[in-house]
ROKE-212769 format. One record per residue: residue in one letter; x, z, y of N, C-alpha, C, O in turn. Coordinates in steps of 0.2 Angstrom, whole numbers, padded with zeros to 4 digits, always signed. Example, Ala and Ser with C-alpha at 12.3 -4.5 7.8 and 13.67 -1.06 7.14 Angstrom:
REM residues 2
a+0066+0039-0028+0062+0039-0022+0066+0039-0016+0071+0042-0017;s+0064+0035-0011+0068+0036-0005+0064+0039+0000+0067+0040+0006;
//
This chain:
REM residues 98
x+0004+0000-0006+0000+0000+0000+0004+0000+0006+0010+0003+0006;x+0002-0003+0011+0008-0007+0016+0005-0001+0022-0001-0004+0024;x+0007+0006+0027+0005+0006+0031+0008+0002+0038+0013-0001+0039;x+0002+0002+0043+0009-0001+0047+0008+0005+0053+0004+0010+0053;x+0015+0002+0057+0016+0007+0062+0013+0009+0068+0010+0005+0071;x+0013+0015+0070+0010+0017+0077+0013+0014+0084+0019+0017+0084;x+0012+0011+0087+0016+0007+0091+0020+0015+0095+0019+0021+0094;x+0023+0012+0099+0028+0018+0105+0030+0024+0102+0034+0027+0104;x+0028+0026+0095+0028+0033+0090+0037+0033+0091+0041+0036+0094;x+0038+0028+0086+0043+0022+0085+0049+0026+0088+0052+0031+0086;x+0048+0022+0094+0053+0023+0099+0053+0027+0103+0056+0026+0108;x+0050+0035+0102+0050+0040+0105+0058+0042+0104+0062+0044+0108;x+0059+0041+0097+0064+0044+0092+0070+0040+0094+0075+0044+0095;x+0070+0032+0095+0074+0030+0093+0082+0027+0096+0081+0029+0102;x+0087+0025+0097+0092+0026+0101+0093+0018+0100+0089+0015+0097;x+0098+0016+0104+0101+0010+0105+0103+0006+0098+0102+0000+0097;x+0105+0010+0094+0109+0005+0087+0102+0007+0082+0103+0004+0077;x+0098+0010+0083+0092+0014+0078+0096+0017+0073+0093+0017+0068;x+0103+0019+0073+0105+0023+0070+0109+0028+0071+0115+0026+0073;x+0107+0038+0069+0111+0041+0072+0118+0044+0067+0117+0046+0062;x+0123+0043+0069+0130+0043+0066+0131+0050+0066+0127+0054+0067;x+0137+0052+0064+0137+0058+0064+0144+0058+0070+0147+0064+0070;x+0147+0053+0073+0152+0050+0077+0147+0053+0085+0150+0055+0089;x+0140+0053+0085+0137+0054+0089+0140+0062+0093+0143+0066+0089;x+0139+0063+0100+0143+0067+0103+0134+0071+0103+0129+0068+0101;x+0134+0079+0107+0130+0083+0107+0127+0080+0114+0121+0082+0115;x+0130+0077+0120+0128+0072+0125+0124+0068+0122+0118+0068+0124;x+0126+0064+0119+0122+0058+0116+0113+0061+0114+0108+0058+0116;x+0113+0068+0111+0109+0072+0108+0104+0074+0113+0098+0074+0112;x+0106+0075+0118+0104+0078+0124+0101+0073+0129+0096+0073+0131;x+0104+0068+0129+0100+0060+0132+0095+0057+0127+0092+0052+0129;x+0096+0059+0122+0090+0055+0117+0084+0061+0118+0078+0059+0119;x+0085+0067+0118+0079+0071+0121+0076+0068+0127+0071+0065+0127;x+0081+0070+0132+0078+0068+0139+0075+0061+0139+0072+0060+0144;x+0076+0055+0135+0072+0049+0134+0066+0051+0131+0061+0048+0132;x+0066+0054+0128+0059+0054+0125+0053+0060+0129+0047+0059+0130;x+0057+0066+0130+0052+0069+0135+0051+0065+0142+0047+0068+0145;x+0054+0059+0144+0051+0055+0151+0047+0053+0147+0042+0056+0148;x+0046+0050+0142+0041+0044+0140+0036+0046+0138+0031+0043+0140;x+0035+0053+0135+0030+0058+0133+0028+0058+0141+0023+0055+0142;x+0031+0061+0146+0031+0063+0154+0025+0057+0155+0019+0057+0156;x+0028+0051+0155+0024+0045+0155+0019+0043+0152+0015+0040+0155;x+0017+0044+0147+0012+0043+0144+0007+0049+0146+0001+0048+0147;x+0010+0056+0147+0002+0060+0151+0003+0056+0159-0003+0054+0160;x+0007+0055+0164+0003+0050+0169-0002+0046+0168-0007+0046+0170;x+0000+0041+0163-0005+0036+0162-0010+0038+0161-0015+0037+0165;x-0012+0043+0156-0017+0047+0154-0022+0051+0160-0028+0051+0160;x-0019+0052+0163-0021+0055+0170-0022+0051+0173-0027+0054+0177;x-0019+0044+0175-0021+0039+0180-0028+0035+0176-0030+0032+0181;x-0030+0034+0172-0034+0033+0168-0041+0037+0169-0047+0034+0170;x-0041+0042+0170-0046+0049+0172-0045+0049+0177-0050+0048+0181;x-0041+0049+0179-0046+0047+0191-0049+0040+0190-0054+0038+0194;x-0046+0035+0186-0050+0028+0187-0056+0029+0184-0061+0027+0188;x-0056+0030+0180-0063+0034+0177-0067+0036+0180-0073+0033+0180;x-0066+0043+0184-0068+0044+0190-0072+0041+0191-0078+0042+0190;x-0068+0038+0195-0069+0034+0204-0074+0024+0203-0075+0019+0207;x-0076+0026+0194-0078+0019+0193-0075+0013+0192-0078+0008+0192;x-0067+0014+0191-0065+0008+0190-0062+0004+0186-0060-0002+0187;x-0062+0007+0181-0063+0008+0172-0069+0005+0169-0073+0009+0167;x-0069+0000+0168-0073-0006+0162-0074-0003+0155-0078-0002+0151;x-0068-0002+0154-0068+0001+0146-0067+0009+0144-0061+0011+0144;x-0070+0012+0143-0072+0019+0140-0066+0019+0133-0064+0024+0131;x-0065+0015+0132-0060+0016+0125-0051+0016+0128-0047+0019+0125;x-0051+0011+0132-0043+0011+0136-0043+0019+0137-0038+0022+0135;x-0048+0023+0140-0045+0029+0142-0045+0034+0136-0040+0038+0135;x-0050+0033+0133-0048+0038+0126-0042+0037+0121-0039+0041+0118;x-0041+0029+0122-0034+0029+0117-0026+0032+0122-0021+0034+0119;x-0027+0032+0129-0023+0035+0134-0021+0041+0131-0015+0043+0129;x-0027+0043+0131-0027+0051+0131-0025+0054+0123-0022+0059+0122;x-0027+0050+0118-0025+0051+0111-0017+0051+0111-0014+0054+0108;x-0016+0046+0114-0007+0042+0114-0005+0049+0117-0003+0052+0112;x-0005+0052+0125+0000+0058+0127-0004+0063+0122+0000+0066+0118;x-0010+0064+0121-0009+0072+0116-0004+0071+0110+0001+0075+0109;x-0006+0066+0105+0001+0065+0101+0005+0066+0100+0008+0069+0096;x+0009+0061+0106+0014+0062+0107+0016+0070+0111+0020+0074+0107;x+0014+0073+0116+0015+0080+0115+0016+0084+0109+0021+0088+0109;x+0010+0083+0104+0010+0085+0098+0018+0088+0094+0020+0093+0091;x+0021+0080+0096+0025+0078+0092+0032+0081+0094+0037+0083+0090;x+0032+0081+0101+0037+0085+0103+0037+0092+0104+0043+0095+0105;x+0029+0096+0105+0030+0102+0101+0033+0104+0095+0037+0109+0095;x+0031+0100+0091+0031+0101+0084+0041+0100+0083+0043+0103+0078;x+0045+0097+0087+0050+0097+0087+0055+0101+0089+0061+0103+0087;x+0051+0103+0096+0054+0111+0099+0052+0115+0095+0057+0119+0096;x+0049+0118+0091+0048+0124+0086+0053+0124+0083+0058+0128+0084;x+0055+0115+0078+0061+0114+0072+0066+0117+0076+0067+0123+0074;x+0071+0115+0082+0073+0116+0085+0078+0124+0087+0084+0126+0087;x+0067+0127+0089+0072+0133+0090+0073+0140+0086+0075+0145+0088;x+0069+0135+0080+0069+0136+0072+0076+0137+0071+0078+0143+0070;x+0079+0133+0071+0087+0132+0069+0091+0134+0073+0097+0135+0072;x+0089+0135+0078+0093+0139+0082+0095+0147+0081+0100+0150+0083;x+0087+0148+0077+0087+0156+0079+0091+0156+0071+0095+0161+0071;x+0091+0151+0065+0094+0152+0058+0102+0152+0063+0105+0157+0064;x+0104+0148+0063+0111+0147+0068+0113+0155+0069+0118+0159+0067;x+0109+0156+0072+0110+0164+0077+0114+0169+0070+0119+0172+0069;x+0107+0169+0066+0107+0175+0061+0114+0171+0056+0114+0175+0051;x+0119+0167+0056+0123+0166+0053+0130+0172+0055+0134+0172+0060;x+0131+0175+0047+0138+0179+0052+0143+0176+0048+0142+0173+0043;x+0149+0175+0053+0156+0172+0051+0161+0176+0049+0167+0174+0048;
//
């Protein structure tokens, strides 16, 4: 059975060569976060700009706003769910004695 993909999901995660090396510096780590918290950032504007158009009546389609607003809940979703892992392993980290 052939799923297919969720568009933009995708590319939340993904870096330049779509593959993460282990050559990758903790910089590299830190700008692939901050790429995808903008795009998440982005995707609740639109969502938001969607809902004043709404509003204000200028919105033909009732469905462009509800797939808007599904797109940043998920995606949020998705980046909670990765800050927990995060600072899940962080806190294992901690509790390691040397």
């Amino acid at each position: 059975m052939y799923i297919n993909k969720i568009n933009n999901y995708n590319s939340l995660l993904s870096t330049k060569n779509d593959k993460i090396t282990n050559t990758k510096t903790a910089d590299s780590f830190g700008s692939l976060l901050n790429n995808a918290l903008d795009k998440v950032n982005e995707m609740q504007l639109e969502s938001q700009e969607y809902k004043k158009m709404l509003a204000i009546g200028e919105v033909d389609n009732l469905h462009d706003v509800t797939i808007a607003a599904d797109k940043a809940d998920t995606a949020l979703q998705v980046v909670m769910a990765i800050r927990g892992k995060v600072v899940e392993a962080y806190k294992e980290i901690m509790r390691i004695q040397i």
